[in-house]
N, C-alpha and C positions, 0 to 999 in steps of 0.2 A: 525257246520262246517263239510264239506265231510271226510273222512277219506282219506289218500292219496292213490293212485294206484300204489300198490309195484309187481304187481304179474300180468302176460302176461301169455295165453294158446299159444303153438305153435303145431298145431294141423300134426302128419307131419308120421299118419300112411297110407295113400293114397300109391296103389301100384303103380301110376304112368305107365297104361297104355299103355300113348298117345306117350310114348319116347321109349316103348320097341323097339330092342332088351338093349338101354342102360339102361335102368333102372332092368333089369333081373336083377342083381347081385348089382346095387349100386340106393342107394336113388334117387328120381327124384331130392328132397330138396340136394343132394348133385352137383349137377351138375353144374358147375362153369358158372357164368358170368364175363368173363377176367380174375382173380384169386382169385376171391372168390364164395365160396358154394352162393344156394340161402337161406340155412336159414340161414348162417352167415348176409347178408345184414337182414334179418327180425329182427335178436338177436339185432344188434347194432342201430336198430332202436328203439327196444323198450328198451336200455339200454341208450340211448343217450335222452329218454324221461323220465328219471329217472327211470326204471323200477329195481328192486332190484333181482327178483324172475322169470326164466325162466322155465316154467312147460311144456314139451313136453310129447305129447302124441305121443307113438310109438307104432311101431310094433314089431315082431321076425326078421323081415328084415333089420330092423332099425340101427343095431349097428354101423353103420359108422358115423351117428350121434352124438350117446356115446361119440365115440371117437374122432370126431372131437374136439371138445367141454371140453375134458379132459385132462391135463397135459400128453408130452410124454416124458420123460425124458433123452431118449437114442438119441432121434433127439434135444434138446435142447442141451445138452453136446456139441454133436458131433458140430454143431453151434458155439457154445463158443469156442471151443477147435479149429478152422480154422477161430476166428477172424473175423467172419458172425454176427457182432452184429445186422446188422437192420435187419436182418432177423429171430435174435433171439428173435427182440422184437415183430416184427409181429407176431409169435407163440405165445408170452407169454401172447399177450394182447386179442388174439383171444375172451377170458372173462376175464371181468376186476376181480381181485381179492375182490370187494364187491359185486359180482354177484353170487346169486347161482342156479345151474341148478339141479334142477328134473325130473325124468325120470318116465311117469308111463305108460303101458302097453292096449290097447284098444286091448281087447281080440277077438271080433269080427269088421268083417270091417261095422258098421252100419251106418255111415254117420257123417258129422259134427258136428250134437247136440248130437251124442252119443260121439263123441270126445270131446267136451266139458264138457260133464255131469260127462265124468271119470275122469277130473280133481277136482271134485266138495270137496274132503275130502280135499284138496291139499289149493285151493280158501279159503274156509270156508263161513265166513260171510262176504265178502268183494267184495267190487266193484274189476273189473278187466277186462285185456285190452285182445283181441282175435286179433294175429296177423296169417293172411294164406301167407305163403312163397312162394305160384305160385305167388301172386300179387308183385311183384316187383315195389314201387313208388320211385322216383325220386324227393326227396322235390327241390331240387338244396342247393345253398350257400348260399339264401335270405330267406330262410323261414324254420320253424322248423319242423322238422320229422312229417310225419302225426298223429301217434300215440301221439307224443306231443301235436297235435293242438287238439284233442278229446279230452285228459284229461283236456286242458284248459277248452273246452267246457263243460267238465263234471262238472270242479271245481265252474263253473258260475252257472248252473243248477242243478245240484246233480241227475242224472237220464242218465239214458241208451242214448250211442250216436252211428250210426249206419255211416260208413263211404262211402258214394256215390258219384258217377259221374252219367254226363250225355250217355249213349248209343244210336248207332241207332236203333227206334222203333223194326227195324226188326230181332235183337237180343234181344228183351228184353224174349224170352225164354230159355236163357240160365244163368237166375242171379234171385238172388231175385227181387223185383222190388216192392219201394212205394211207396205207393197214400200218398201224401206233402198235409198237411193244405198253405195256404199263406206264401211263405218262405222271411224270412229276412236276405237277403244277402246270404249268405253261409249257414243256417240255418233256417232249417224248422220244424214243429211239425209231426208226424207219425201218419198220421188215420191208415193206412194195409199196410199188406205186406203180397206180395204173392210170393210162390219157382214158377221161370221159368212159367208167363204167358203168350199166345200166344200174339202175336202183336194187334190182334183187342181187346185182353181182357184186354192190363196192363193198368194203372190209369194212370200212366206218365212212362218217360223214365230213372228216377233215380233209381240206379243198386247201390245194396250193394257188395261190393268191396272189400273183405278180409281183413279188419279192423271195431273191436267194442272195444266198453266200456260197460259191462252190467254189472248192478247190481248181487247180490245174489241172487235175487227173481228170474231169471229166470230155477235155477234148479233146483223149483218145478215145472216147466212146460216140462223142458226136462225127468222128469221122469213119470207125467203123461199122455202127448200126447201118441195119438198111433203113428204105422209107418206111413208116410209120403211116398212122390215119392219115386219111385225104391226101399219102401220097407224098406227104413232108418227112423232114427229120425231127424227129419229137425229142422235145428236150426231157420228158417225163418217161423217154425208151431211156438216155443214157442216162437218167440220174439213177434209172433202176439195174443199170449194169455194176454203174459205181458203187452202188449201196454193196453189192457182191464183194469189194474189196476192202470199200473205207467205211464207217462209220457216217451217217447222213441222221440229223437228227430234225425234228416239226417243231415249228414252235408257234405259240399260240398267241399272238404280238398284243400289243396296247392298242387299240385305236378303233375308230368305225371305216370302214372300206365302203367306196360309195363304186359300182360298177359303171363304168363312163363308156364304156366299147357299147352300153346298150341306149336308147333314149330316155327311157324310163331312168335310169342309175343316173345319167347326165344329169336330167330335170332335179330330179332330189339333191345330188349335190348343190347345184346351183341355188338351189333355193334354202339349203340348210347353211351354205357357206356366207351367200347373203343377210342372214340372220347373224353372223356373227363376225361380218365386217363393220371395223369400228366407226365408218364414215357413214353407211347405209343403215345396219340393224334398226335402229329405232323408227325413220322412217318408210322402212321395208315391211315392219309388222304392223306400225302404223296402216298403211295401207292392206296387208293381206285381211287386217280385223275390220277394218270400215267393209272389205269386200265380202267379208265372209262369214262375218261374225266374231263375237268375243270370245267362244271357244276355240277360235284357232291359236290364241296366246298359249292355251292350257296344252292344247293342242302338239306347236311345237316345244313349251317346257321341257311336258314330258320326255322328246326324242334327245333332246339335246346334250 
């Protein structure tokens, strides 16, 4: 029998770029969709998929992380003390008390599989989930977290599961991207995988998508591949070494992915996530339709 998956990497040293000048001083992963951070959404996915152990890889830039994530006591009080309980309890439950978070330090900015690999003392010998906080999914109310539907996947197979959608061809140089044996359903086998191959060169158009399950064995391959593109350790070089040994299967998850590392992906979550919080929605569309017309109702229907 599998051993269960207690322990999620959150990989969240990335300086975040694409969003300066906002990201100069505060986390990209900090940066709210409606009122929550985006790694709060990643945390309560992989805590809502039983995950026991939150292991972030940060930076020196990082601390607002820390402290999101950390008991504040002078803002809890002050809450209590003005009779703000619901709002005391959304502070309190931010991590549930059987959760615990670790914090470990990615000395240089080397890429994803070296963020991976410094978790490696933390992991041990244990299967474990890799949650990326720019992917923002959307399971909705009918289906369970994606990180949950992986580990199901895993519990059936006992082997490395890689979480993909379908892309248009002509991005598929911007993701991993792999060649599927004959897939069954939602669920295919992994000949390769290749980091960002040009459109004439990828196998298909399944894009690994900011959620894995990988075994222990891969971080003997994060530490012996050399660097990879732009110079980093590519976590999509060792999962293709690993695939040579273990079985690594794709799967094709429940949910909508809204890409948040870009502005454009930001903006539409925000604006779809909006629509379907229970405080806002109706006076959110309210105002998108006085602004824009009555076809925006039919508008977001349809997406939603």
């Amino acid at each position: 029998m599998n051993r269960k998956i207690t322990k999620a990497v959150l990989p969240v040293a990335g300086l975040g770029t694409r969003f300066l000048p906002a990201t100069k001083a505060n986390p990209k992963e900090m940066l709210p969709v409606v009122d929550k951070p985006l790694i709060q959404y990643a945390a309560e996915e992989a805590v809502k998929s039983g995950i026991e152990e939150l292991i972030f890889v940060t930076s020196s830039s990082k601390r607002a992380i820390e402290d999101h994530f950390d008991k504040n006591y002078e803002l809890e009080s002050e809450l209590k003390k003005k009779g703000k309980s619901e709002l005391l309890r959304i502070v309190q439950e931010v991590v549930p008390v059987n959760v615990t978070c670790v914090y470990i330090r990615q000395p240089e900015a080397l890429g994803l599989g070296h963020a991976v690999l410094c978790a490696k003392r933390i992991v041990g010998d244990e299967a474990f989930a890799v949650i990326l906080a720019d992917d923002l999914i959307n399971s909705g109310s009918t289906c369970e977290c994606v990180i949950g539907q992986m580990i199901s996947v895993y519990n059936e197979h006992g082997c490395s599961v890689l979480g993909v959608e379908e892309v248009p061809h002509e991005e598929t140089e911007r993701y991993g991207i792999v060649d599927p044996e004959a897939s069954d359903g939602r669920l295919s086998r992994v000949r390769s995988i290749v980091e960002k191959p040009l459109p004439e060169d990828a196998r298909s158009n399944l894009a690994v998508v900011g959620r894995y399950i990988l075994s222990p064995g891969i971080f003997k391959y994060l530490e012996g591949i050399p660097r990879g593109a732009g110079g980093e350790i590519q976590l999509t070089d060792a999962i293709e070494w690993l695939l040579r040994k273990e079985q690594v299967l794709a799967y094709k998850f429940e949910g909508k992915r809204y890409d948040c590392g870009s502005k454009l992906g930001y903006l539409q979550a925000t604006v779809e996530f909006a629509l379907q919080h229970p405080e806002l929605k109706d006076e959110f569309m309210e105002y998108l339709v006085t602004q824009f017309g009555h076809d925006t109702k039919k508008i977001f229907k349809s997406t939603s």
